[in-house]
N, C-alpha and C positions, 0 to 999 in steps of 0.2 A: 251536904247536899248542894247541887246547883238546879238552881233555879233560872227557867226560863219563860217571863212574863210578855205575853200578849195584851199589848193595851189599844187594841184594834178600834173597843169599844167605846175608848176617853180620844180616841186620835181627831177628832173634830172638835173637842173642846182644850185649847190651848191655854188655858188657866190649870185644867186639871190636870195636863199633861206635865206641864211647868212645877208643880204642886208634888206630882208622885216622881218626878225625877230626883226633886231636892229631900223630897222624905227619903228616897230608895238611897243617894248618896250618902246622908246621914248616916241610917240605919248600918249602910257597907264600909263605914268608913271608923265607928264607933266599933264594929265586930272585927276589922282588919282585914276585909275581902275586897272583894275588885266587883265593879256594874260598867258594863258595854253594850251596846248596843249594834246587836247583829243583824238586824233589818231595819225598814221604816220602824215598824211597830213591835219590833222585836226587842227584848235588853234578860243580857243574861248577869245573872248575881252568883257567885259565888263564894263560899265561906273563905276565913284566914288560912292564909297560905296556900291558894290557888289564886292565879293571876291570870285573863284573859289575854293572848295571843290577839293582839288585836291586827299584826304584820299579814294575819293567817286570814282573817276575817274581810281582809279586803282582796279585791281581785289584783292582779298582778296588773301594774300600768300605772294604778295611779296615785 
Protein backbone atom coordinates (compact mmCIF):
# COMPACT_ATOMS: atom_id res chain seq x y z
CA UNK A 1 0.00 0.00 0.00
CA UNK A 2 1.15 3.72 -0.51
CA UNK A 3 0.49 5.82 1.79
CA UNK A 4 -0.16 9.54 1.46
CA UNK A 5 0.11 11.61 4.69
CA UNK A 6 -1.21 15.07 5.26
CA UNK A 7 0.42 16.72 8.25
CA UNK A 8 -1.34 20.08 7.54
CA UNK A 9 -2.32 19.85 11.24
CA UNK A 10 1.57 19.47 13.02
CA UNK A 11 2.72 21.97 9.96
CA UNK A 12 3.00 24.98 12.58
CA UNK A 13 4.63 23.12 15.05
CA UNK A 14 8.34 22.34 13.86
CA UNK A 15 9.43 20.07 16.65
CA UNK A 16 6.57 17.79 15.70
CA UNK A 17 7.25 18.16 12.19
CA UNK A 18 10.90 17.30 12.78
CA UNK A 19 9.88 14.49 15.19
CA UNK A 20 7.32 12.53 12.51
CA UNK A 21 9.73 13.05 9.59
CA UNK A 22 12.57 11.15 11.39
CA UNK A 23 10.12 8.46 12.95
CA UNK A 24 8.58 8.15 9.09
CA UNK A 25 12.30 7.65 7.77
CA UNK A 26 13.07 5.08 10.26
CA UNK A 27 10.09 3.18 9.93
CA UNK A 28 10.82 3.41 5.67
CA UNK A 29 14.02 2.71 5.89
CA UNK A 30 14.00 -0.49 8.45
CA UNK A 31 10.81 -1.81 5.82
CA UNK A 32 13.07 -1.02 2.57
CA UNK A 33 10.56 1.68 0.87
CA UNK A 34 10.98 5.20 -0.11
CA UNK A 35 9.17 8.75 1.85
CA UNK A 36 9.01 12.01 -0.25
CA UNK A 37 7.59 14.58 -0.03
CA UNK A 38 5.03 15.84 -2.74
CA UNK A 39 3.83 19.09 -1.38
CA UNK A 40 4.34 21.62 1.50
CA UNK A 41 2.36 19.18 3.74
CA UNK A 42 2.21 16.35 1.69
CA UNK A 43 4.99 13.06 2.06
CA UNK A 44 4.08 9.94 0.30
CA UNK A 45 5.48 6.33 1.99
CA UNK A 46 5.78 3.51 0.12
CA UNK A 47 6.39 -0.12 0.89
CA UNK A 48 9.81 -2.27 -0.49
CA UNK A 49 10.45 -2.12 -3.79
CA UNK A 50 8.58 0.82 -5.00
CA UNK A 51 10.57 3.99 -5.18
CA UNK A 52 9.19 7.59 -5.61
CA UNK A 53 10.07 9.30 -8.99
CA UNK A 54 10.99 12.28 -7.49
CA UNK A 55 12.33 13.72 -11.31
CA UNK A 56 8.30 13.39 -11.82
CA UNK A 57 7.29 15.34 -8.73
CA UNK A 58 8.99 18.42 -9.62
CA UNK A 59 7.86 20.87 -12.20
CA UNK A 60 10.09 20.99 -15.21
CA UNK A 61 12.70 24.02 -14.85
CA UNK A 62 13.96 23.70 -11.82
Amino acid sequence: DIVLLDYTSLSNDQVAVNRLNSELKNVVRDTGGDVAGVSKNLLALTPAGIKVDRHKLRPEGL
